[in-house]
N, C-alpha and C positions, 0 to 999 in steps of 0.2 A: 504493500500500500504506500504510496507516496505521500511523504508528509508535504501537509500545506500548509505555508506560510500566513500568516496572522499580520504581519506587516504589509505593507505594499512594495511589491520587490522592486528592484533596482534597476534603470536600463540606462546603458552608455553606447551614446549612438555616435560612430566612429566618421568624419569625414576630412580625410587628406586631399587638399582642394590646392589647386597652386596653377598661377597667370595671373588671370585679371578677375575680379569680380561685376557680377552682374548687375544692370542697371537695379535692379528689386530686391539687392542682399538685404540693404536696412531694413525691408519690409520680411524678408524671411526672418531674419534676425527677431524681429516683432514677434514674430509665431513660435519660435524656440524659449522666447521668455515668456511665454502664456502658459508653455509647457514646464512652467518651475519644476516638475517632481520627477523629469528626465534630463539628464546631461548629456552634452553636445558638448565632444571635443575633437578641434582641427587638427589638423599634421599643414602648414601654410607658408609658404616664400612670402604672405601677403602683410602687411601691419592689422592687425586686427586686434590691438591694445584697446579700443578704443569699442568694440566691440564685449569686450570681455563682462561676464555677469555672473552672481554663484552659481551658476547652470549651464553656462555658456564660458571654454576656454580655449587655449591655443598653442602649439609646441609649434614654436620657426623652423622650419625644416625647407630646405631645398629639393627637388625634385629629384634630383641623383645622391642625394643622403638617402631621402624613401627608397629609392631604389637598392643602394646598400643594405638596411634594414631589415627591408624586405630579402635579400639576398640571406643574412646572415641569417634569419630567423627558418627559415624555410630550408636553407641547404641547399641550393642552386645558383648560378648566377642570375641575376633579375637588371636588365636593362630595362629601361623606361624613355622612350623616345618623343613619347605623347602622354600627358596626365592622365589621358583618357584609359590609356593600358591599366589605370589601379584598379578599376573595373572587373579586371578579371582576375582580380586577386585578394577582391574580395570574400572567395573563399578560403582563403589563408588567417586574413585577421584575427582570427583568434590563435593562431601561431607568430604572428606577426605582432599583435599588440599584449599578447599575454600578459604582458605586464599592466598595462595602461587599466586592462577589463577588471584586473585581479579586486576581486571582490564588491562586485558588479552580479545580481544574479541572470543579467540580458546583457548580452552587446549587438551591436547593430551597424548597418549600413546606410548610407540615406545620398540625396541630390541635395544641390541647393535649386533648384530649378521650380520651386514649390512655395508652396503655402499651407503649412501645419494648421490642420486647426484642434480640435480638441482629444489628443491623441490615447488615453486613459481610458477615456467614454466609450472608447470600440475594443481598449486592448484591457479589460476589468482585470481585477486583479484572481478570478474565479479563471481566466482565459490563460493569464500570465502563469497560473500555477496547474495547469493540465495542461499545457504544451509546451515546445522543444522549440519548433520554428515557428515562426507568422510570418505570413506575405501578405499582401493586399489585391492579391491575383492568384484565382480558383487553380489556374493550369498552369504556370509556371511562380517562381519566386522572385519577386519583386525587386528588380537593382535601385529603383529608386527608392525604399526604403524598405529593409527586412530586419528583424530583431531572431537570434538565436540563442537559446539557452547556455549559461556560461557551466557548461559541462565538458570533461573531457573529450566527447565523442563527436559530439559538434567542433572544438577545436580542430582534433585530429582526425576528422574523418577526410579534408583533400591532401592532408601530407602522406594518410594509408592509401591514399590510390594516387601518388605524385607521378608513377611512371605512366599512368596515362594521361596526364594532361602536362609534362613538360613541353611537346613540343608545341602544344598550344599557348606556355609560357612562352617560348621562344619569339612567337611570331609577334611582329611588332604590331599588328590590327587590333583591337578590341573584337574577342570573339565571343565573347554574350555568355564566360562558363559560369557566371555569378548566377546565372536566370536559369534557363532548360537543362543543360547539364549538371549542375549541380543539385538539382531537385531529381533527375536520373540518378543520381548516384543516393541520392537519401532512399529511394524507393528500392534500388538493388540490396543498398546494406537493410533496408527493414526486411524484405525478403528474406534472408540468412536468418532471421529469426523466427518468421513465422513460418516457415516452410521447413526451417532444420525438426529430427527427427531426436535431438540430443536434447535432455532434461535442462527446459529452460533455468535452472540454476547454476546449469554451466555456461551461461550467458554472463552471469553479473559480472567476473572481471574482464567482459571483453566491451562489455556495455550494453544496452538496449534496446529497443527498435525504437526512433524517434517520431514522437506525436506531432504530425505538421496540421497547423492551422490554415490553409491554403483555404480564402476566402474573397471572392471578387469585392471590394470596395468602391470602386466604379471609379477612381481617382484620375483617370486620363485617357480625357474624351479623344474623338476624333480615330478612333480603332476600327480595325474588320471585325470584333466579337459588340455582341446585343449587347446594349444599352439598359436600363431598367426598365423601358420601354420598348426593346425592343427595335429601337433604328442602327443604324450602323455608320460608322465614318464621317464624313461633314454635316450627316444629319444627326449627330447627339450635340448635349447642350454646350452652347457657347456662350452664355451670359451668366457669368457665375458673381458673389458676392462675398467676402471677408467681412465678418460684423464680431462683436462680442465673442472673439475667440472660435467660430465658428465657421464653416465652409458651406455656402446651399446654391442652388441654380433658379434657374425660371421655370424651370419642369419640375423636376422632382419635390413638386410642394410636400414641404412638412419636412423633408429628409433633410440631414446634413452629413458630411464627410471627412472623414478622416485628414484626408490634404489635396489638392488640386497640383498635380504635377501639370506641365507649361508646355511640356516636349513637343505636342504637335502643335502648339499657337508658334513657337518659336520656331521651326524648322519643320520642310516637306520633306528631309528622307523619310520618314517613317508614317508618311499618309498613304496607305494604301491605293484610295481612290484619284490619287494625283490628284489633290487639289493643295492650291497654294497656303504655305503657312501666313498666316497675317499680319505675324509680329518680324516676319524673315526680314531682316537690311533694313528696321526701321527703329528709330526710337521708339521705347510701348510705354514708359515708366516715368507718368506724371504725377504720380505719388510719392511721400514721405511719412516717413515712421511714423510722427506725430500724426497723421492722417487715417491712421489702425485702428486708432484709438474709438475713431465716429463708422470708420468702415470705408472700405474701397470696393469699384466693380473692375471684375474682369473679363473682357469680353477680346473682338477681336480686333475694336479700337486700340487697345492698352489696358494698364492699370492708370483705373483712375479715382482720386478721391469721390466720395459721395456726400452732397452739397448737401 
């Protein structure tokens, strides 16, 4: 029987972020400190002093220090040519930051490319202590933001299978092992356990089949998969709204959301339907911090204060 925790466990949600920051950090920034009771800390070439809050911190790091780190911690060489590569290394972090997590009962991955809204209210703490992973997508596991249990098997489950995904280390692309392959590899090793024929007690020092929370949140429109309603692609909702710590749309009256990732307002590679991103080569971000406070829309004008 698994003991449950009485407290409200602890999550550290990890983001090595390095160039330039986004026209909308201040406002994401806004949504990390609404989340007082989870911690956010960078790995940054950026100044982010100024940023800093007791839930909100920052280790200066240079992009080819990360890359060392990452090397030394994992046992391979790890080149980093594009920031975007940390993406696929994501499933390392908990061998990578072992330290940073240590005594943390979650650690996690996240974008800045978003807008938090009331993160607790979807992940209870009845959720947090019956599962191993969360994602906020049914079918695959979420690079834009996923929380994984601060247990051995979860750290060390991509360094036991390193010789299949080194030369996918190798390649200097971002090839997506944080997302589908990684959630293949949770699904083979729970296999081993409930298909093996050997007295599940001879399981516990090798570890357990991991409880995945894998649950559509609906967090970024404009995809090939159903909507809450059922439309697809340029026909889900585009007018969304930041209020009181919360995330809602024009459709889905009464509902609110976890966080509003940005990926297809800001960029057409990943539009299916080839249709054009809105925010692509343009300024979108006629908002400020202090602006959160009363509430901003976002739609496919920009972000904008609401008057």
């Amino acid at each position: 029987m698994r003991f449950i925790m009485q407290r409200k466990p602890s999550i550290l949600v990890l983001f090595p972020y390095f160039g330039t920051l986004p026209e909308w950090f201040d406002l994401f920034h806004y949504t990390l400190l609404r989340n007082p009771s989870i911690h956010f800390l960078f790995f940054t070439d950026i100044d982010l002093k100024s940023f800093r809050a007791p839930n909100v911190d920052n280790i200066p790091m240079r992009l080819d220090e990360y890359a060392q780190l990452a090397s030394l911690k994992i046992g391979i060489p790890i080149e980093l040519k594009s920031s975007y590569k940390i993406c696929d290394l994501r499933p390392f972090f908990g061998v990578i930051h072992e330290e940073h997590i240590k005594g943390y009962d979650f650690y996690g991955h996240g974008d800045v490319d978003l807008l938090f809204g009331d993160v607790r209210s979807f992940y209870s703490n009845e959720i947090l202590n019956k599962y191993d992973v969360l994602s906020t997508h049914a079918d695959v596991l979420s690079g834009h933001f996923c929380l994984f249990r601060n247990i051995r098997s979860n750290r060390g489950l991509m360094l036991k299978n390193i010789c299949d995904f080194q030369e996918k280390l190798d390649c200097s692309e971002n090839l997506g092992i944080d997302e589908g392959p990684l959630l293949k590899l949770y699904q083979m090793d729970n296999r081993r356990f409930t298909s093996s024929k050997i007295p599940i007690w001879k399981h516990i020092k090798a570890g357990r089949a991991a409880n995945l929370y894998l649950k559509e949140q609906y967090t970024t429109p404009f995809i090939p998969k159903p909507w809450t309603d059922g439309s697809l692609n340029s026909g889900q909702p585009s007018e969304w709204v930041y209020r009181d710590g919360l995330i809602t749309n024009d459709r889905d009256i009464g509902r609110n959301f976890i966080y509003l990732h940005f990926m297809n307002f800001k960029s057409s590679a990943f539009r299916a339907d080839n249709t054009p991103a809105p925010w692509e080569g343009k300024k979108i971000c006629f908002a400020k911090a202090e602006d959160m406070k009363r509430g901003v829309s976002i739609g496919p004008s920009g972000i904008h204060p609401i008057i």
